[in-house]
C-alpha atoms as one frame of an Amber mdcrd trajectory, in Angstrom:
protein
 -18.714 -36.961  37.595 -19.515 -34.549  34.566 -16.442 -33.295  33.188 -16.357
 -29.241  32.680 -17.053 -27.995  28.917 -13.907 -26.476  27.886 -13.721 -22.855
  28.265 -10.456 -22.202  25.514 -13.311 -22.699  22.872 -13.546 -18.934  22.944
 -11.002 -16.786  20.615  -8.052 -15.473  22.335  -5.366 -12.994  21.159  -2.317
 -12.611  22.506  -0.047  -9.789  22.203   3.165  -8.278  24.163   2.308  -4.981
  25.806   5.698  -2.787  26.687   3.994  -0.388  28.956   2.957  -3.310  30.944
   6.366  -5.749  30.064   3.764  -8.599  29.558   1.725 -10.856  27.429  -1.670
  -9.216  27.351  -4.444 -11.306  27.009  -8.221 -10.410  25.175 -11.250 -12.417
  24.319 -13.333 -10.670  21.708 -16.224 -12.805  22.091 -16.132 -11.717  25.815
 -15.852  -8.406  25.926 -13.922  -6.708  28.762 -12.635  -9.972  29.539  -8.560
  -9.891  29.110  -5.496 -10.821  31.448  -2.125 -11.235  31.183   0.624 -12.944
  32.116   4.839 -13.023  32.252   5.073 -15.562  29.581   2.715 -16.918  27.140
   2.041 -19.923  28.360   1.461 -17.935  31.944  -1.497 -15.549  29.859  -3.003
 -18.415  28.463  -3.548 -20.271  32.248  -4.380 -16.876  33.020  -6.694 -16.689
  30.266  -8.324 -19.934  30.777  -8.906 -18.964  34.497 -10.787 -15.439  33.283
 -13.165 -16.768  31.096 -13.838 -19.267  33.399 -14.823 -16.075  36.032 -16.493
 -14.534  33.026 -18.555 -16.998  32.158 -19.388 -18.098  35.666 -20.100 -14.556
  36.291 -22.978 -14.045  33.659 -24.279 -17.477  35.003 -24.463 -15.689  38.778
 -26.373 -12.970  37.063 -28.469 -14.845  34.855 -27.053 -13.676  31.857 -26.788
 -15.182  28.525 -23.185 -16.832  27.867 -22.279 -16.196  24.656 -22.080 -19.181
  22.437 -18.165 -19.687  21.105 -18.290 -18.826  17.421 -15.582 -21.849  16.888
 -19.052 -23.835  17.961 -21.629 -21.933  16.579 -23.150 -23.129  13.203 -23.258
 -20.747   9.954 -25.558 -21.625   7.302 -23.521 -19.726   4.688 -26.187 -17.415
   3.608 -26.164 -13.400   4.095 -29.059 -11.446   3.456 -27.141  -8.225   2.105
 -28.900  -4.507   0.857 -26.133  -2.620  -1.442 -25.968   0.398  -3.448 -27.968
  -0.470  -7.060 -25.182   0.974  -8.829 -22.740  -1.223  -6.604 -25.283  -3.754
  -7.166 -24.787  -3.779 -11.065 -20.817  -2.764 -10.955 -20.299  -6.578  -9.264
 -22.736  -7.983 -11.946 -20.599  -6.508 -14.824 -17.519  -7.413 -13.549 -18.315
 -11.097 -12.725 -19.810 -11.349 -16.130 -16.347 -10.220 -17.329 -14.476 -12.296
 -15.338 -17.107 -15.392 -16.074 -18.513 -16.289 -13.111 -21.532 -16.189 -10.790
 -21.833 -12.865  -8.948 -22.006 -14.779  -5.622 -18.514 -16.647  -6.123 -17.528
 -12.953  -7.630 -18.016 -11.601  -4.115 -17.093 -14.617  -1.842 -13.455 -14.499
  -3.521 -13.564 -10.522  -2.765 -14.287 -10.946   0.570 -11.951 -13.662   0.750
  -9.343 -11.809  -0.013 -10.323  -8.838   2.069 -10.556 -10.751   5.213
């Protein structure tokens, strides 16, 4: 018997709603696809259960499922177009600071994020 790929691969969130008095329940990397439940345990069976309808759902269709972006592979590389003058701000000040421009920006955006 082939055992089911996990669905809970997919990022959930969580959050208590107090116009609904419950644990609401979206996936980002689903969209439209949310539940809830009384307790958070209860939204995350919940949860589990609506991706699972989600996902079987594009199948039915013939959609593409979306691959879980805790499984999908980055190479690390970002092809990025900025201002010039942006361009040569980041230069100066990693130059300052002693460093490569691309660690200059990595620790930006790591602290951004």
């Amino acid at each position: 018997m082939r055992q089911k790929k996990s669905n809970l691969k997919y990022r959930i969130e969580i959050n208590w709603s107090s116009e609904d008095e419950s644990y609401v329940v979206v996936v980002p990397e689903l969209p439209g696809c949310m539940t809830h439940g009384a307790t958070p345990e209860e939204a995350i069976k919940n949860a589990k259960e609506a991706i699972e309808g989600y996902v079987e759902s594009l199948k039915t269709r013939k959609l593409p499922v979306p691959e879980p972006l805790a499984e999908k592979k980055f190479s690390g590389n970002i092809p990025l177009r900025i201002d010039p003058v942006l361009h040569r701000d980041l230069a100066t000040r990693a130059a300052i600071e002693g460093t490569s421009l691309n660690k200059l920006i990595e620790k930006r955006l790591k602290r951004a994020v």
